[in-house]
N, C-alpha and C positions, 0 to 999 in steps of 0.2 A: 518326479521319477521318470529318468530316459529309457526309453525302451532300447539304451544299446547296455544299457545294465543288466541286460538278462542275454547280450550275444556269446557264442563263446564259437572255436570252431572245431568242426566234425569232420575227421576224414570220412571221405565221400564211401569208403570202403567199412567202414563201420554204422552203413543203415542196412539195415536187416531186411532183405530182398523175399524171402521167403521164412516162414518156422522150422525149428527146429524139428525134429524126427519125433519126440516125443515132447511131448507141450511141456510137463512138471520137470524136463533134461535142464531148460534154460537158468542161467546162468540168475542169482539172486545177491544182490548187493544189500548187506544190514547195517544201517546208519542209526547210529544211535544220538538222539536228540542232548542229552545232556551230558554225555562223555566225550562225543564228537569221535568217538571211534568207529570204527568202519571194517566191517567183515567179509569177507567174499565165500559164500556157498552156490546150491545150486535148488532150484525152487522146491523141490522136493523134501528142502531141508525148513522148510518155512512153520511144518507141524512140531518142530521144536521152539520156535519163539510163542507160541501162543499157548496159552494158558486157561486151565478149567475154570469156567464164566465166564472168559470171554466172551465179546457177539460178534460177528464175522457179519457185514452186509455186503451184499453183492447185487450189483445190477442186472437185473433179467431181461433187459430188452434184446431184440431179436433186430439184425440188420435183414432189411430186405432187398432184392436186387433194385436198387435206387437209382440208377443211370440208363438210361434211356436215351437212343439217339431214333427221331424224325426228322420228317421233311415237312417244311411251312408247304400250307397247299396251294395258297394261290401262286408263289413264284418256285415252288420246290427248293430253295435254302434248307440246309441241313443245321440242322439245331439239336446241341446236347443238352440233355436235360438231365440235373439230380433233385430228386423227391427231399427235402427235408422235413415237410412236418403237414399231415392232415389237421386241417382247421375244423373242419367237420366232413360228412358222408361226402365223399366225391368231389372234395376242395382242398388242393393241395398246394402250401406255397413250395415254389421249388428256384432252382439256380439255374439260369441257362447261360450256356456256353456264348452263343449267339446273341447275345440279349435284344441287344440295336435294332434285328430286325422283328423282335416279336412285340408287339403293339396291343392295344385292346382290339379284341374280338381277335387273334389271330387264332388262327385253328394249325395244330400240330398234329399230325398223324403219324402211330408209329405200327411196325408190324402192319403194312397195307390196310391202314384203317381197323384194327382191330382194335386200337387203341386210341381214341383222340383226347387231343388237350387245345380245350378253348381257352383265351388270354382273358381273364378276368378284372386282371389288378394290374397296375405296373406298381413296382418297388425301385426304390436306389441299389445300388450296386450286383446287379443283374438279375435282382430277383422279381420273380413274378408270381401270382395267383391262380391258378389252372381250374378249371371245372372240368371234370374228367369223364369222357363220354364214350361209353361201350357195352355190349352185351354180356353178361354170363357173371361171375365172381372177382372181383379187380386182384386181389392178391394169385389168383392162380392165372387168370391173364402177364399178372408181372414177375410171376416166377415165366411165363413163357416168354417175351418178350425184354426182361431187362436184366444187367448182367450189376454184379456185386462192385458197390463203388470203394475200391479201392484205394489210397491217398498216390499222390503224383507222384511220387519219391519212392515207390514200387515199381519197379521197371520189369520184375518177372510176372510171367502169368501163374497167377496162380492155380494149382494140378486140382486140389480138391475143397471146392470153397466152405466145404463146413470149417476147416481150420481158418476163417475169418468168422467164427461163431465164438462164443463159450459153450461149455456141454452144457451149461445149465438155459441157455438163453431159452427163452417162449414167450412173449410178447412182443408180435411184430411193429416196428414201426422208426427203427434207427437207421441212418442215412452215411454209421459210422460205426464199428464192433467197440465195444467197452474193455480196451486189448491190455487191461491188469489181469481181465481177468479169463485172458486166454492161456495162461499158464497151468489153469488148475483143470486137474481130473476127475474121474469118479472116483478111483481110487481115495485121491487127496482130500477129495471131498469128504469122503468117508471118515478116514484117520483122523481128521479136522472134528468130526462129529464125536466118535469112541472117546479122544482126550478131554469131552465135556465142553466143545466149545457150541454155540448156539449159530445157526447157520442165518440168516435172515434175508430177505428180500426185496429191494425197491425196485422202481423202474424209471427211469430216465430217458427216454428217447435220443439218441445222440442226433445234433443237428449242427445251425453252423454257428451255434454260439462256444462249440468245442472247438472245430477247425478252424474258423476263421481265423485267417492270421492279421499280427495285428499292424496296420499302417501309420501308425501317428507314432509323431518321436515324444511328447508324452502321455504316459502312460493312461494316465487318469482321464487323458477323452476318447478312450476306446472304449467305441457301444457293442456288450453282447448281445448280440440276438437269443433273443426268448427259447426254452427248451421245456417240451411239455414231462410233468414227474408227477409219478402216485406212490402212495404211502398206505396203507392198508390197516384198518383200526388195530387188527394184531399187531403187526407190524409195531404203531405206534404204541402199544402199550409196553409191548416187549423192552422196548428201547427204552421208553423213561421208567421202568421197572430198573433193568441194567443200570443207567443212571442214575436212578437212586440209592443204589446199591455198590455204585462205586465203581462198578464192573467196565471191563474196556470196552470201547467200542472201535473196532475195527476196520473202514473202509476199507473194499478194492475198489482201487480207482480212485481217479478224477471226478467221474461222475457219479457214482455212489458220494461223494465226497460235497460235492456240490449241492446235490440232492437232502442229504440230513444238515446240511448246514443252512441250506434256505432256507427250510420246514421251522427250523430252529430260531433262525434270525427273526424270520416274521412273526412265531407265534409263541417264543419264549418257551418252548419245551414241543414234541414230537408228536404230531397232529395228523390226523388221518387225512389226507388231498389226493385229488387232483387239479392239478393248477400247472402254467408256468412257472419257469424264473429266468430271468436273466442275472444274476449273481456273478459279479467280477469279483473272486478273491484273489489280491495281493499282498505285499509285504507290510505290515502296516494291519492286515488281519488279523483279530483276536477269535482265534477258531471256539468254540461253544459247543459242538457236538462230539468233534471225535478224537481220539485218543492216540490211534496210529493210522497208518496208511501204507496200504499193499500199490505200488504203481510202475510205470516203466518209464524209459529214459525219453526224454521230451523235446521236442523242437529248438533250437536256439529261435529267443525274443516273442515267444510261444507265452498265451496265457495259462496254458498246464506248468509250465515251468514255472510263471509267476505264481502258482496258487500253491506249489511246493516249495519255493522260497519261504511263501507267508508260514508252513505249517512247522520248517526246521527252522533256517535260519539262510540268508543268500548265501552266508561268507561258508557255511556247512554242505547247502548244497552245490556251490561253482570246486568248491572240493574235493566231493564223492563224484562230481562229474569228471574232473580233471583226472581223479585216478581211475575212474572205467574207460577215459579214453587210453589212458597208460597204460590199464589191463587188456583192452580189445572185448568188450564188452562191446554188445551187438545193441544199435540204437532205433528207436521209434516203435512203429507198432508189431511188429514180428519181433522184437528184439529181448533185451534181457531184463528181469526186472529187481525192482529196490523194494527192502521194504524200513517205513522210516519208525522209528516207535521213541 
């Protein structure tokens, strides 16, 4: 499988540089898997596709300000640093800009030493292992010192960063927003509940087994990096309750997506965890946990794309792509979203 089987091309004026005015306003494309028909509303129209028993799961992780730039102490080189993922209390692997020059033991200081980060580990492809050395609460030190990591393909600043949240987000620890599911409101939220549907909750840590884009022309030797997810005994009971009852099950997102379908792969029905996964789904996947999927338009040669391929079909989604670029439908993480069913 080529990874130019999943290129397609994007005017540059169709990435979505900031959100819309009102998150539920954006624009919602309805692809339907087995008519191959294809709808265009607007997301606020999304509490008509679903249905009383539905389960609706949504990712609750919380992005924190993950980007962080220091200076090496002993030569003062300036080194950016993004947080991916605590391994435990005050060890964090992370991605630096500078890689080349941070070595073991280098010491990173950011905010005049309010913050250091010693080299612990070195990793391949610029990633490294941090022990993280400082006074007082580390998350309210990194709300003061580090700023919201944004993907590269945003070139505006953004005015009010909770619109890189969901409303529903509260568990800190993503290096990345879970942006299906920044469409939805409290409002939506609600209406979604009154028509009987069941709302549920996983977490996923977003890290760089999501972004990483992918290098190898094929497909099948590209390594995800590991992404930590918990599942909660309700949670799992809920689900294979629904499950055995026939009932839909829902993702928003990617990661929602990821996250019940690992749980599932590994243990054959929906298990309370926490654990990793590195989970590469592509075309050629026989999906086992979910039913539909809430998501938004995706990178060209991107493993999001590849794992939406596997869940419609390629020739259904290059498609629905080709006609949101015809429609001016707005692309990546601010942009508009699809939902596939």
């Amino acid at each position: 499988m080529k990874l130019s089987e999943f290129d397609f091309d994007l005017p540059e004026e169709l990435i979505a540089q900031h959100p819309v005015k009102k998150r539920d306003t954006s624009r919602l494309m309805v692809v339907d898997r087995e008519t191959g028909s294809i709808e265009h509303k607007h997301f606020y129209d999304i509490v008509d596709y679903l249905k009383p028993g539905d389960v609706l799961v949504r990712n609750n992780t919380k992005v924190i300000p993950a980007r962080l730039f220091g200076i090496k102490e002993e030569t003062n080189g300036h080194v950016e640093v993004l947080l991916l993922k605590e391994l435990k209390k005050d060890t964090w692997e992370c991605l630096c800009g500078n890689a080349r020059i941070v070595k073991m033991n280098t010491v990173i200081s950011f905010g005049e030493g309010l913050l250091k980060a010693k080299c612990i580990e070195i990793k391949d492809e610029g990633i490294r292992v941090f022990e993280m050395i400082y006074d007082g609460i580390f998350y309210e030190i990194l709300d003061q010192l580090g700023t919201m990591p944004l993907p590269p393909y945003i070139k505006e600043k953004l005015a009010d960063k909770d619109r890189y949240q969901t409303v529903y987000a509260k568990i800190e620890g993503s290096a990345a927003a879970p942006t299906a599911g920044l469409h939805f409101t409290d409002e939506i939220n609600q209406k979604i509940i009154d028509k009987g549907v069941t709302i549920l909750e996983v977490t996923l840590h977003v890290g760089l087994g999501t972004f990483r884009p992918v290098k190898v022309d094929n497909v099948l030797e590209h390594h995800m990096h590991s992404e930590y997810y918990m599942i909660e005994p309700d949670v799992a009971d809920a689900l294979n309750k629904a499950k055995a009852e026939g009932r839909r099950i829902i993702a928003v997102g990617t990661t929602s997506t990821r996250t019940l379908e690992a749980n599932m792969q590994k243990y054959g029905k929906f298990t309370a965890t926490h654990e990793n996964t590195d989970i590469f789904i592509y075309p050629g996947y026989q999906y086992k946990a979910i039913d539909c999927l809430i998501t938004n338009f995706h990178l060209p040669k991107s493993t999001l794309l590849m794992l939406i391929s596997a869940f419609a079909s390629k020739e259904l989604i290059f498609k629905a792509y080709h006609e949101a670029i015809q429609e001016k439908y707005r692309f990546f993480s601010f942009g508009d979203s699809m939902f596939i069913k």
